[in-house]
C-alpha positions in Angstrom: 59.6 71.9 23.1 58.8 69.0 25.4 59.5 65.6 24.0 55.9 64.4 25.1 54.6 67.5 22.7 53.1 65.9 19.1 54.2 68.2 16.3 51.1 70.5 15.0 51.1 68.1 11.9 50.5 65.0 13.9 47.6 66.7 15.5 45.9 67.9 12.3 45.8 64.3 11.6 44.5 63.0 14.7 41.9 65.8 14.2 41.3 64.8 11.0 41.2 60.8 11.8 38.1 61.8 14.4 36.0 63.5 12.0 36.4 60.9 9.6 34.9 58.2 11.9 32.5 60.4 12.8 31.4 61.0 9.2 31.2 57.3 9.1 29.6 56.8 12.1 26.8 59.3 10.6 26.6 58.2 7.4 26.2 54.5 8.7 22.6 54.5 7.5 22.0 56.7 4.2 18.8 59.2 3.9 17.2 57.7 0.9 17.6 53.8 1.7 20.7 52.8 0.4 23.4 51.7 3.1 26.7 53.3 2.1 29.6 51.0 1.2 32.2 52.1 3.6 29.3 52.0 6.3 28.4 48.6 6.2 29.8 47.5 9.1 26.7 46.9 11.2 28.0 44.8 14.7 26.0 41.4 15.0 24.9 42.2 17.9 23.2 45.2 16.4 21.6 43.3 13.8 20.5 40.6 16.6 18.8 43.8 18.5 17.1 44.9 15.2 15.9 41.5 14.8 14.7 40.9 17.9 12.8 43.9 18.3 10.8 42.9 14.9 10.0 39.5 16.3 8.6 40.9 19.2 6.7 42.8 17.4 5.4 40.9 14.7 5.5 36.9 15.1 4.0 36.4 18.4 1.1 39.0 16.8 0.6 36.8 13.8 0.7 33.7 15.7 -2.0 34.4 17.7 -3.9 35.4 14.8 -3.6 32.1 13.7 -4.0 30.4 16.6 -7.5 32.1 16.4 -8.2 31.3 12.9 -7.3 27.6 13.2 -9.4 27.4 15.9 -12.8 28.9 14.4 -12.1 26.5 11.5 -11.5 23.2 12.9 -13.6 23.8 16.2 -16.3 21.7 13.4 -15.0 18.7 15.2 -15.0 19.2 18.7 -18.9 21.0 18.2 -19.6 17.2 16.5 -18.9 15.3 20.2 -20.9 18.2 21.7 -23.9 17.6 20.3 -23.9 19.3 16.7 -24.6 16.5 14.7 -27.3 15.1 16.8 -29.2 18.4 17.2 -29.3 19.2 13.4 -30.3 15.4 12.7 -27.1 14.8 10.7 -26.7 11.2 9.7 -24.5 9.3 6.6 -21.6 11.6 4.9 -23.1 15.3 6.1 -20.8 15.9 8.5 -17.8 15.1 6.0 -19.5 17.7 3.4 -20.0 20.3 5.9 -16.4 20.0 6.7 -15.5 20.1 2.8 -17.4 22.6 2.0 -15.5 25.2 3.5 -12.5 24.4 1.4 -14.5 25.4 -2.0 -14.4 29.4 -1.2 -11.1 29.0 0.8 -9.1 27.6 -2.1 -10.5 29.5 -4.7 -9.8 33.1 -3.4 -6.9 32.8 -1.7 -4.5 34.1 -4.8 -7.0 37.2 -5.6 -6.7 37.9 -1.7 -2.9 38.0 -1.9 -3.2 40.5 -5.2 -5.7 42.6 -3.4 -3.5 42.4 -0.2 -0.2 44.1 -2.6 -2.7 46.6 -3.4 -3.5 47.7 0.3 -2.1 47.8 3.3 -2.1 44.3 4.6 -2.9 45.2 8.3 -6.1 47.0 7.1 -6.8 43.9 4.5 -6.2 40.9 7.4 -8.2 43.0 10.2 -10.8 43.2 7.1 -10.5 39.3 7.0 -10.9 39.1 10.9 -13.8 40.9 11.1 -16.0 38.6 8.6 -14.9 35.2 9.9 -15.4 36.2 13.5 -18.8 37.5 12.3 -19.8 34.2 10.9 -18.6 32.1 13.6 -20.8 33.9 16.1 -23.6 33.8 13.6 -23.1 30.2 13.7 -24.3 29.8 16.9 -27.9 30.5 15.7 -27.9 27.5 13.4 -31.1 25.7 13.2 -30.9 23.0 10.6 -28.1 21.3 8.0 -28.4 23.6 5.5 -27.8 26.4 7.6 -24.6 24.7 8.6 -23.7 23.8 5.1 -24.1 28.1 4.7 -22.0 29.0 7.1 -19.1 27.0 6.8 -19.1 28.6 2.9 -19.0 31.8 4.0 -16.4 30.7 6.6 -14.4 29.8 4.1 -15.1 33.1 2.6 -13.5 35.4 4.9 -10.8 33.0 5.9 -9.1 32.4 2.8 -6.9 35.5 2.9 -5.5 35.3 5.9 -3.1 32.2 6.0 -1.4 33.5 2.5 -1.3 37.3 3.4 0.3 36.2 7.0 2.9 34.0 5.7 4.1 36.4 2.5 4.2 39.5 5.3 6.7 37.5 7.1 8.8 36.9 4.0 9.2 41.0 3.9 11.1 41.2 7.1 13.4 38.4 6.7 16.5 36.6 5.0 16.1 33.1 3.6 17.9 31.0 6.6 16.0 33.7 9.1 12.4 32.8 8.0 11.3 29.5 8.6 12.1 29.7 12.0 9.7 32.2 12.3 7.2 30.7 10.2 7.5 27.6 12.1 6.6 30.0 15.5 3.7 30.8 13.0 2.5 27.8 11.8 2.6 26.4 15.2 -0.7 28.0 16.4 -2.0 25.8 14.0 -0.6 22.8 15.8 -1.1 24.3 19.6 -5.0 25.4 18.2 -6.1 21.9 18.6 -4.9 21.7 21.9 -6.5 24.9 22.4 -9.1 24.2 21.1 -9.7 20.8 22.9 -9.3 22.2 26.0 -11.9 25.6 25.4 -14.3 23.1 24.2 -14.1 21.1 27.1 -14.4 24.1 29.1 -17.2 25.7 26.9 -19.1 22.9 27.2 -20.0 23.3 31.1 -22.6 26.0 29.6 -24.3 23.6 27.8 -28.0 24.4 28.1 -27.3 28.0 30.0 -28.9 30.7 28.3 -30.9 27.9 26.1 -28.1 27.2 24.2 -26.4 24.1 23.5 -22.3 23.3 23.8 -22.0 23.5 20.5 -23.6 26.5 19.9 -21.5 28.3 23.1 -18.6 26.7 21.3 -19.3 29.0 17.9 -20.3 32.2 20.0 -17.6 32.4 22.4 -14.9 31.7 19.5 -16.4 34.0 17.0 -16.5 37.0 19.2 -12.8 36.8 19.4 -11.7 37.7 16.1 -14.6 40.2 15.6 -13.0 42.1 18.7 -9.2 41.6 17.7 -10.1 42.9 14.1 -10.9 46.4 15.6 -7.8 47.3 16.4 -5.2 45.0 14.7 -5.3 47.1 11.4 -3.3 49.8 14.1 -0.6 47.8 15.7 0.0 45.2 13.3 3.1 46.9 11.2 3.0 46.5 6.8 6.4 46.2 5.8 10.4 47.7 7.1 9.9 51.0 4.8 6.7 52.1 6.4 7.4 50.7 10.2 6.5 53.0 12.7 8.4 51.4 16.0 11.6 51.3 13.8 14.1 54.4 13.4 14.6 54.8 10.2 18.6 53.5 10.6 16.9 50.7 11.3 14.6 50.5 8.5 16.8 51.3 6.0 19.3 48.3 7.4 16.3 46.1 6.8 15.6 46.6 3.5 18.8 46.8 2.3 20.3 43.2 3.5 16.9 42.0 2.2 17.9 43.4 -1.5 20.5 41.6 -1.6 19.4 38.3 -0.7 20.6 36.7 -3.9 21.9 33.0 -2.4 25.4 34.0 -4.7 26.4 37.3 -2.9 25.8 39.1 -6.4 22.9 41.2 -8.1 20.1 42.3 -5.7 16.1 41.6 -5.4 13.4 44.0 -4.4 10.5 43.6 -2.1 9.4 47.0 -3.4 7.3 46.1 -6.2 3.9 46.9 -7.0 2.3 43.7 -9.1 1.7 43.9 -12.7 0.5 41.3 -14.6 3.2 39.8 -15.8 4.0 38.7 -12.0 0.6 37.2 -11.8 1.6 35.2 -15.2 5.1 34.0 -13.9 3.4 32.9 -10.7 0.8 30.8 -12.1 3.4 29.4 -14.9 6.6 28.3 -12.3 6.4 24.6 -12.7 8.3 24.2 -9.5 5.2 25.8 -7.3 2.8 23.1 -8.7 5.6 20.9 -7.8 5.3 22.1 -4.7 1.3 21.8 -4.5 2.2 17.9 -4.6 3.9 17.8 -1.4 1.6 20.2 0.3 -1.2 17.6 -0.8 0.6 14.9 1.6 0.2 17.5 4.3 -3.5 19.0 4.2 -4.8 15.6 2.9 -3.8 13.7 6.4 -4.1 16.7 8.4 -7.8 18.4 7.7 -8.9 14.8 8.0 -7.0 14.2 11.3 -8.0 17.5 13.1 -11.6 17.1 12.3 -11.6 13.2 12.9 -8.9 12.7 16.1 -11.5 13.4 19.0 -13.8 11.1 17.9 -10.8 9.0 16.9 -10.1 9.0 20.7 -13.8 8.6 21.7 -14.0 5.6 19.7 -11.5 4.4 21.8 -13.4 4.4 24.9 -12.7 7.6 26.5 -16.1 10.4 27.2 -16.6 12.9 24.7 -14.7 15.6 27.3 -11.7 13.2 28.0 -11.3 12.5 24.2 -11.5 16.6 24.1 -8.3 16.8 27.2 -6.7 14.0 25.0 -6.0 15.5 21.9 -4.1 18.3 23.9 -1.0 16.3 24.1 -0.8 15.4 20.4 -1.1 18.9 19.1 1.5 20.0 21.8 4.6 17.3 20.9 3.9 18.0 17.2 4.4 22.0 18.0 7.9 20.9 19.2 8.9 18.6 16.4 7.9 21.0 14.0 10.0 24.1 15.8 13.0 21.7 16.2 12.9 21.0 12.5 12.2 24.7 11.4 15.2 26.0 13.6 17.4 22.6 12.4 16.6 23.5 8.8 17.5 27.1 9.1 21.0 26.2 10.6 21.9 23.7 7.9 20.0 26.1 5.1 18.5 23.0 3.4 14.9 22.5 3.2 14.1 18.9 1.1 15.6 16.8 3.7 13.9 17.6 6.2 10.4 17.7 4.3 11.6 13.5 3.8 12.2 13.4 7.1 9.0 14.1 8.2 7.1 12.6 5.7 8.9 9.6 7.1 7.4 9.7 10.1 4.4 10.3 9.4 4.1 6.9 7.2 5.5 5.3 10.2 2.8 6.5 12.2 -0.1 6.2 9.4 1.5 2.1 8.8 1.2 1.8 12.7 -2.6 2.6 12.5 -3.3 0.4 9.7 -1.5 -2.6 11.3 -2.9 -1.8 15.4 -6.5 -4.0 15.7 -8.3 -1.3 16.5 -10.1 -0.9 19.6 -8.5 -4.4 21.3 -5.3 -1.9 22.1 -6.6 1.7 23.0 -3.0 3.0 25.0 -1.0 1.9 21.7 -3.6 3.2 19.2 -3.5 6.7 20.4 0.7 6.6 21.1 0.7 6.5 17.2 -1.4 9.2 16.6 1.6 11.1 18.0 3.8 10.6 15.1 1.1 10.9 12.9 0.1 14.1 14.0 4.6 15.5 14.1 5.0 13.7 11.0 2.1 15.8 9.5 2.8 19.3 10.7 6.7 19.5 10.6 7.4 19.7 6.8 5.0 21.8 6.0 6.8 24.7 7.1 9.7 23.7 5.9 8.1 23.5 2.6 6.3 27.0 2.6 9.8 28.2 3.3 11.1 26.5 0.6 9.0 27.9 -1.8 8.9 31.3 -0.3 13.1 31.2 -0.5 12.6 30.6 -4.6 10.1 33.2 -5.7 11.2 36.7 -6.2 10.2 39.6 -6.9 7.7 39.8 -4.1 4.9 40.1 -6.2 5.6 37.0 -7.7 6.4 35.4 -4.5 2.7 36.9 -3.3 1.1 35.1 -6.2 2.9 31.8 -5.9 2.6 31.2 -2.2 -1.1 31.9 -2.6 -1.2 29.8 -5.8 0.8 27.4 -3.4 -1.6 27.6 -0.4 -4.8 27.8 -2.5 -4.8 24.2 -4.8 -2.8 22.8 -1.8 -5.6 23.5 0.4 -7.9 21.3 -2.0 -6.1 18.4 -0.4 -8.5 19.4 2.2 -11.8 18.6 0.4 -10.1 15.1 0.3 -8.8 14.7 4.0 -12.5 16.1 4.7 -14.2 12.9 3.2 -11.4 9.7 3.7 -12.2 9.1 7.6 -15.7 7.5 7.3 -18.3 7.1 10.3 -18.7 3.8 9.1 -15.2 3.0 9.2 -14.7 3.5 13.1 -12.5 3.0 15.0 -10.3 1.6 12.1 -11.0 4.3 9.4 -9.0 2.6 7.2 -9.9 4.3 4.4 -8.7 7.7 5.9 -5.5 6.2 7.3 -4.3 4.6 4.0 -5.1 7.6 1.8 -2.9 9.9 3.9 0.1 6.9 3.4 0.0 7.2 -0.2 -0.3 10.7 -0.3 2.8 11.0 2.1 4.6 8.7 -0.3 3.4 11.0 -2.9 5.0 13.8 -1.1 8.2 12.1 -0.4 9.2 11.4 -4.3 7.9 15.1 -5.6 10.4 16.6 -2.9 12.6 14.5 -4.6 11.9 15.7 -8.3 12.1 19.5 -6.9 15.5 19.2 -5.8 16.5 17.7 -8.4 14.9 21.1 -10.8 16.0 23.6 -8.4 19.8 21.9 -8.5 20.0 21.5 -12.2 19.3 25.3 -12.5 21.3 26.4 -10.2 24.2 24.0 -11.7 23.4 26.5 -15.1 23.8 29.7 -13.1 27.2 28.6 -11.2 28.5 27.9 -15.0 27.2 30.9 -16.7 29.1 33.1 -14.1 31.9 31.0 -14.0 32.1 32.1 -18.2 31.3 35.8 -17.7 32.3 38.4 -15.3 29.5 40.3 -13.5 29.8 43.2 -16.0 29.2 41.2 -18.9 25.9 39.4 -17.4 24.6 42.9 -16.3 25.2 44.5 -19.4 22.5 42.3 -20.6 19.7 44.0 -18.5 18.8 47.4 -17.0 18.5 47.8 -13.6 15.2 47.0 -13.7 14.9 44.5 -16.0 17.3 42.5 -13.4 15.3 43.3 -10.4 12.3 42.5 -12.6 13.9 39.1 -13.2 13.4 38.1 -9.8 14.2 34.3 -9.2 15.0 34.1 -13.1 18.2 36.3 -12.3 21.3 34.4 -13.1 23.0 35.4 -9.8 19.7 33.8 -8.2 20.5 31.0 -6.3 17.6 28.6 -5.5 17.1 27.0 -1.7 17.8 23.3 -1.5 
């Protein structure tokens, strides 16, 4: 025998090596969901790939949805400056309860949205939700007096208030804790880019003033309406529900998903489940988390100064001494630098996986900006009245997201986490029926009023981040201690499998988001 020949025994094992790794390499993703333990070993780049291929399916989808919806609700305040207000004979505080008004319905039905939306497919419910704003919105364009106005902005808040909850809990489905916010932040920017988009359609929309009989305004509510009523019939078929029922995954993929989802604990032990369906008892531990009305403090700081802002800054501008389309063109560049401030904090916050110090952060410049406005003697310097608004508006937007994803981090099961960012979203919203009424005709161009009530309420903001950190912290302080007493075994030995996944956030290998 040759010395190079192996002898029949070492071949049997090579042979036998080989099929082993290609049992692994098979059984890398199991049939029924659960990733085997010796097949775990997913490259990151393959993860990146998966990844990547749901953001470019779903973000940019929902973020344009947004953008739309942001638009149709705040496009109130560039329809004022194009001749709304003067055409229906407003005068005194109407505009600012027109503006309000839409934050009655809005706030009141976004948690039974986010229950209906557990109960359906959420594609089908938001394409629902398209269909009726985009309806009203066009409808608005036939508006003939106040009243009619002070209609249609309820039922816009109607059909809108699904749409921000059910679009920010679908995102929680697909992602890890520290993957998220960056997302959300791509998200929430719409809402930040809509006023420059918003701005600049208007100021294009406007040229058709008095084509076709209609006024600007009344172009401004056609032309914006019909876009949602057109998206909404066919978004229920591309936008995708959740990783066990996506079509443009395999199902390697899908299973990868949900698996490194379930175990998104913060400790590395016990597991969660986005596979719920909502009972009551989620609907009650939603409603009863102290740390989501904690929560509702800090959002306050946010909707307060921004519904106000948005609906006030053109004619904040105009007062200035700009025309009613160059105070449109202005606004542009405000909206666009606080989209970048609040992706660089969303990205930064995710890489440091904190989310209270950069909420601070913000909130800090926003009562730099908000101080700046108070103190400028408005109109004597126009160029250094509307630099400020700049931080105001960053300082506004970027810890927001960071505090949705704070929020949406410490809420498990999903059901709960459906009922608690909607519980979130909903009485947080109500800051809007404030921000709605603080910036005063009468007030112009100072608005004192509205400026100083969005500095205290950023204050505000600023010490209950403070007081939620300090809850989530002790708690988890508890957990680390309990586990350090007991071994794993003895905790679970508690609970069924259930009951732990039914504990949710309450689990003691949960670890809460800082």
């Amino acid at each position: 025998m040759s010395s190079a020949a192996q002898p029949p025994s070492d071949i049997k094992a090579d042979i036998a090596e080989d099929r082993k790794i290609e049992e692994l390499e098979e059984k890398k993703f199991s049939s029924d969901g659960e990733l085997e333990a010796n097949a775990l070993a997913v490259s990151e780049a393959e993860a990146r790939r998966i990844l990547k291929k749901v953001d470019y399916r779903l973000v940019p989808l929902l973020s344009f949805l947004y953008l739309v919806a942001f638009v149709d609700r705040s496009n109130i305040g560039n329809a004022k400056i194009a001749g709304l207000t003067k055409d229906l004979n407003m005068h005194g505080l109407q505009y600012n309860t027109a503006v309000t008004l839409f934050f009655v319905p809005y706030t009141l039905l976004e948690v039974p949205s986010n229950i209906v939306l557990k109960m359906m497919k959420p594609s089908r419910w938001i394409a629902i939700l398209m269909f009726g704003w985009g309806m009203t919105m066009t409808l608005m364009c036939l508006i003939k007096s106040y009243k009619g106005l002070l209609a249609a902005r309820w039922f816009l808040g109607v059909t809108e208030s699904g749409f921000f909850p059910a679009s920010t809990f679908l995102l929680t489905l697909w992602y890890r804790r520290y993957e998220v916010q960056r997302r959300l932040a791509v998200f929430y920017i719409a809402a930040s880019l809509s006023g420059a988009f918003s701005g600049l359609l208007a100021f294009a929309i406007q040229k058709l003033n008095s084509r076709a009989g209609l006024s600007g305004w009344q172009w401004i509510f056609l032309l914006e309406g019909l876009i949602p009523v057109a998206m909404s019939l066919f978004i229920w078929k591309i936008l995708p529900d959740s990783p066990e029922t996506a079509k443009f995954l395999t199902q390697g993929e899908r299973d990868f998903l949900v698996n490194r989802l379930a175990e998104e604990t913060g400790s590395g032990h016990g597991r969660v489940t986005n596979q719920d369906k909502i009972q009551k008892h989620h609907i009650v531990a939603g409603f009863s988390d102290w740390r989501v009305w904690g929560g509702v403090v800090i959002f306050w700081g946010n909707t307060v100064g921004v519904y106000g802002f948005t609906a006030t800054v053109p004619t904040v501008i105009q007062g200035l001494g700009y025309s009613s389309a160059n105070a449109q063109l202005l606004t542009i560049p405000i909206y666009v630098f606080a989209s970048i401030v609040t992706l660089a904090f969303a990205f930064l916050s995710d890489y440091r996986q904190a989310r209270s110090p950069f909420i601070i952060a913000g909130y800090c410049i926003a009562v730099i900006g908000f101080i700046a406005q108070l103190a400028i003697p408005h109109p004597r310097y126009p160029g250094l009245t509307y630099g400020f608004l700049f931080p105001v508006a960053a300082g506004l937007y970027c810890p927001f997201i960071c505090l949705v994803g704070w929020i949406a981090n410490n809420l498990a099961p999903s059901s709960k986490r459906a009922v608690g960012m909607a519980l979130l979203i909903a009485v947080g919203n109500m800051g809007g029926i404030m921000g709605s009424n603080i910036y005063l005709a009468r007030e112009a161009p100072k608005y004192r009023t509205g400026f100083g009530v969005s500095l205290v309420m950023a204050c505000l903001a600023i010490i209950a981040t403070l007081v939620l950190r300090w809850g989530y912290t002790r708690e988890n302080n508890r957990r680390a201690k309990e586990m350090s007493e007991h071994t794993d075994e003895e905790i679970k030995a508690r609970y069924t499998d259930q009951e732990m996944l039914d504990l949710g956030d309450r689990s003691p290998f949960f670890r809460y988001t800082l």
